[in-house]
C-alpha positions as a printed Julia matrix, in Angstrom:
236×3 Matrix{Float64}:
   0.0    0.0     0.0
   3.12   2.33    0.64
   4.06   2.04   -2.98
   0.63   3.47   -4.0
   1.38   7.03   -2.27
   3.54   7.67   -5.12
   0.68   8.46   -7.23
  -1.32  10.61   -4.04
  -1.46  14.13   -3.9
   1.93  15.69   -1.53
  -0.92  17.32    0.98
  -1.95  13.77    1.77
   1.19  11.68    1.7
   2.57  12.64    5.44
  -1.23  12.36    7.07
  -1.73   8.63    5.05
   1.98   7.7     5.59
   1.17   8.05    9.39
  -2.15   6.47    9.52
  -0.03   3.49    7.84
   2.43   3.62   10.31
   0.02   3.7    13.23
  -1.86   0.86   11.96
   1.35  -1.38   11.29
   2.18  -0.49   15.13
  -1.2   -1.16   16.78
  -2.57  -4.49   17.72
  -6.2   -4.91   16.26
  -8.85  -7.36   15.64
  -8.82  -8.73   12.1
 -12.21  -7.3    11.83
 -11.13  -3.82   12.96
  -7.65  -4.01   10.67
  -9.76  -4.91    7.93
 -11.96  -1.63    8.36
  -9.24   0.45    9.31
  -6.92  -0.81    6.21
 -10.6   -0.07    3.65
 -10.86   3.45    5.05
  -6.78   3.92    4.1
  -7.31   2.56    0.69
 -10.53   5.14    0.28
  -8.37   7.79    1.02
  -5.58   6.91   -1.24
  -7.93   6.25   -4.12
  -9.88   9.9    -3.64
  -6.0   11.36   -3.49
  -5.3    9.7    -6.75
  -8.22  10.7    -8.34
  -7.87  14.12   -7.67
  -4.34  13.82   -9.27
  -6.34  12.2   -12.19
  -8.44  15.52  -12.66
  -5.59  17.64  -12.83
  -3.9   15.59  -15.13
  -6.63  15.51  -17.63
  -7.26  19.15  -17.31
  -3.34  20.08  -18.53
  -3.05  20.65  -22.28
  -1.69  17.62  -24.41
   0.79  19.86  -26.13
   2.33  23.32  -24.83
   3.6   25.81  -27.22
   5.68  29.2   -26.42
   5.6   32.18  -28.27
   8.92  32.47  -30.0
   9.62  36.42  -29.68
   9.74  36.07  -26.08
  13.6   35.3   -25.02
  12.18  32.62  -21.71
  10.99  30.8   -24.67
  13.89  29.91  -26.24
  15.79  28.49  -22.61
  12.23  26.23  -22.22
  14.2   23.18  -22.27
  17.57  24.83  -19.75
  15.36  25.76  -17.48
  13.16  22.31  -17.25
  16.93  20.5   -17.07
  17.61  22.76  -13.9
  14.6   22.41  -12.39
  14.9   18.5   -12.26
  18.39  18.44  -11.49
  17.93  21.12   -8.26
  15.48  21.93   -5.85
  16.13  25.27   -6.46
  16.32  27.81   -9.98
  17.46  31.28  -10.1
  15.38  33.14  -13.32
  16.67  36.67  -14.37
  15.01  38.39  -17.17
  13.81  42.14  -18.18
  10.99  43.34  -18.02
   8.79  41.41  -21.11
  11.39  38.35  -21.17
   8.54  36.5   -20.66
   9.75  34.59  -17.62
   6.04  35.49  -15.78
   4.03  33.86  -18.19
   6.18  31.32  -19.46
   7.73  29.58  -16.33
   4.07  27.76  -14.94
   3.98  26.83  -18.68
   7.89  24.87  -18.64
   6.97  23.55  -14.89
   3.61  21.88  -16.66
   5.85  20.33  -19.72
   8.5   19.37  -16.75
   5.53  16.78  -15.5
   4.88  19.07  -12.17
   1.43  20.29  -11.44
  -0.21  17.01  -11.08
   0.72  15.73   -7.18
   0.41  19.15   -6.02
  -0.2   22.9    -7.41
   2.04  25.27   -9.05
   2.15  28.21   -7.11
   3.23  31.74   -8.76
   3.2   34.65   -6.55
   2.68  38.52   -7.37
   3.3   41.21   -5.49
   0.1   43.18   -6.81
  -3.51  42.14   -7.18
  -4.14  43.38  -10.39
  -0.79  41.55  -11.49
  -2.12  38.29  -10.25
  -5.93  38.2   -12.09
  -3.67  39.6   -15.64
  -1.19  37.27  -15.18
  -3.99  34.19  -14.32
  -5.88  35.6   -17.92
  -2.9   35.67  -20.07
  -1.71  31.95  -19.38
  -5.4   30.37  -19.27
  -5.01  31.78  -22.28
  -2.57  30.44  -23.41
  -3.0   27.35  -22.7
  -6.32  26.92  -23.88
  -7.8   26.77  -20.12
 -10.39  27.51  -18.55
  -9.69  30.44  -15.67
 -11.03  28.84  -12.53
 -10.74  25.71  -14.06
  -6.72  24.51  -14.78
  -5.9   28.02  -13.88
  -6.96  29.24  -10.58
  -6.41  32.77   -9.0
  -6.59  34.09   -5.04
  -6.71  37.64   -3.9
  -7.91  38.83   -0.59
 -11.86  37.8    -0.44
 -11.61  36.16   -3.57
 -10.33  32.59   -4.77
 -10.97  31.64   -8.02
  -9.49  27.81   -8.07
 -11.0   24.63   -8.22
 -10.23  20.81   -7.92
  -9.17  20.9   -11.61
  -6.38  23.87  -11.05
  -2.34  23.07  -11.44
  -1.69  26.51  -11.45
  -2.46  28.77   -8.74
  -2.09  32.68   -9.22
  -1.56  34.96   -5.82
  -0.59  37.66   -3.96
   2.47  36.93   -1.9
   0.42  37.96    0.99
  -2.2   34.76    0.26
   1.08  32.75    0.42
   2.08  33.95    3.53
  -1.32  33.82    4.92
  -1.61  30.2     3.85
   1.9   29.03    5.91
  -0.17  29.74    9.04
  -2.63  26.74    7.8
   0.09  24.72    6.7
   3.6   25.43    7.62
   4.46  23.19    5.27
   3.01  24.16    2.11
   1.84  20.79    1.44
  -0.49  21.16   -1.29
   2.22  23.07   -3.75
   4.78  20.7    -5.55
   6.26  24.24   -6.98
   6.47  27.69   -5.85
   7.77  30.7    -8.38
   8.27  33.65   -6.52
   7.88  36.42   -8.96
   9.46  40.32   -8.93
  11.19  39.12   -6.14
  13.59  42.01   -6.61
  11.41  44.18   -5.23
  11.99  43.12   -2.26
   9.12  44.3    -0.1
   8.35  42.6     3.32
   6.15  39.91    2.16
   8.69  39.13   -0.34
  11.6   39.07    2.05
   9.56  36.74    4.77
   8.8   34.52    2.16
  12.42  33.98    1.17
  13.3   33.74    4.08
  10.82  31.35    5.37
  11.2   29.1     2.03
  15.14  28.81    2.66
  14.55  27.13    6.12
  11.12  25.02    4.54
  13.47  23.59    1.59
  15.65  20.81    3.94
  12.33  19.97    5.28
  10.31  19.46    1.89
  12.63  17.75   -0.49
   9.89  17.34   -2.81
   9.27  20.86   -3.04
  10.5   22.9    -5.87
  11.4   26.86   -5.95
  11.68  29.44   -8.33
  12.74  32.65   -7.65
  12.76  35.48  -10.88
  14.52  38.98  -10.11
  15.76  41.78  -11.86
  19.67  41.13  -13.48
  21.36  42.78  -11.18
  20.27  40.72   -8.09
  20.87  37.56   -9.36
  23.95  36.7    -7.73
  22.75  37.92   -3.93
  19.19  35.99   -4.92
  21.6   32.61   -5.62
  23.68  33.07   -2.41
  20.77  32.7    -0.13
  19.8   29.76   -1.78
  23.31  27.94   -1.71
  24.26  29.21   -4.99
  21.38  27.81   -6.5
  21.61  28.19  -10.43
C-alpha cells in the first residue's frame, strides 16, 4: 500500500503515511484491521483521483511564443529544475519569464501531485497574469488556472496553477507550515523586495531541507541575481 502514495497528492502523503504507520504499530482485531486498512485505501484512491483531474485538465501539447527570449531556454530551465530543488530566473521586463515559467513547470511533468504556485506582489498583477496563461494554454480560468486575492479565490479541484498575492502565500503558511499542497512555488518580482517578499524567502530557505519534494523558483531583476543565488546555496 506504501508504494501506491507515489501516485497521491503531496498534501496527503505525510497524514496517510502516518495512519499506515500507526496501523502497522497497533494491535487490532482482524475485523477492525480490515476496516481500518478499507478506510486507508478510500483515502488513497480519492487522493489519486484528484491527481487524475488535474492531469486531464493540462493541455496535451504546450507551445511558447517564439519572440519572447524565456521561450527559447524552455528546455535549460526544465533540465535545472529536475536536477535542483532550487532555480534562479533573471530576465527584463517582457522576457517572458512570468508567463512562461508555470507553462515549462507543466511540460516538466509538475502540477499534477500538487499545485504550481506563482506569486505577485500586486492584485491586479495576479488576475492579468492568471488571464494571459489560461489563455494560453487553452484553459479555462477557474478551471486549470486558478487565481486568489484577498476575499476572492478563483481555483478549483481541476487547477495546477495557482495565481496569488504573496500575501495569500504567507497567509496560507499559518494553515500549513508546510506548504503541502504546492509541488512548486515561483516567486515572482522578487527584486522588489518588499516585506512579504523578504519573509517569504526567508521562510522558504529554512522550509526547503524539510520538503525535499518541493521545488522553488525565484525570478529577479539582473542585477540581483547573484545575492538571490547566495541565499539559496548558490542555486543556479
Amino acid at each position: 500500500m506504501q508504494q501506491k502514495l507515489d501516485g497521491c497528492q503531496l498534501a496527503d502523503v505525510f497524514r496517510l503515511q502516518k495512519t499506515l504507520s500507526t496501523l502497522a504499530r497497533e494491535s487490532l482485531s482482524k475485523s477492525d484491521l480490515a476496516s481500518a486498512t478499507a478506510a486507508v485505501e478510500a483515502a488513497i484512491a480519492k487522493s489519486q483521483n484528484a491527481c487524475a483531474i488535474r492531469r486531464a485538465a493540462i493541455p496535451s501539447s504546450i507551445h511558447y511564443p517564439e519572440n519572447l527570449p524565456v521561450s527559447g531556454r524552455a528546455s535549460e530551465i526544465a533540465k535545472l529544475l529536475a536536477e535542483h530543488q532550487v532555480v534562479i530566473v533573471a530576465g527584463d521586463t517582457g522576457s517572458g519569464k512570468t508567463t512562461q515559467l508555470p507553462k515549462i513547470c507543466l511540460e516538466a511533468g509538475f502540477g499534477i501531485r500538487g499545485l504550481i504556485g506563482h506569486t505577485q506582489p500586486r492584485r491586479l498583477a495576479a488576475l492579468s497574469v492568471a488571464t494571459r496563461i489560461a489563455e494560453e494554454l487553452g484553459c479555462e480560468l477557474g478551471g486549470g488556472v486558478g487565481s486568489q486575492i484577498r476575499f476572492k479565490d478563483n481555483t478549483s479541484t481541476q487547477s495546477f496553477l495557482k495565481l496569488m498575492t504573496d500575501g495569500i502565500l504567507l497567509a496560507e503558511i499559518q494553515q500549513d507550515k508546510f506548504l503541502n499542497k504546492y509541488e512548486v512555488l515561483i516567486i515572482d518580482e522578487a527584486h522588489e523586495r518588499s516585506l512579504n517578499i523578504d519573509f517569504l524567502l526567508g521562510y522558504l530557505k529554512q522550509l526547503l531541507s524539510k520538503r525535499k519534494n518541493l521545488k522553488l523558483i525565484v525570478t529577479s531583476a539582473t542585477i540581483d541575481v547573484d545575492k538571490f543565488s547566495r541565499h539559496f546555496e548558490d542555486a543556479p
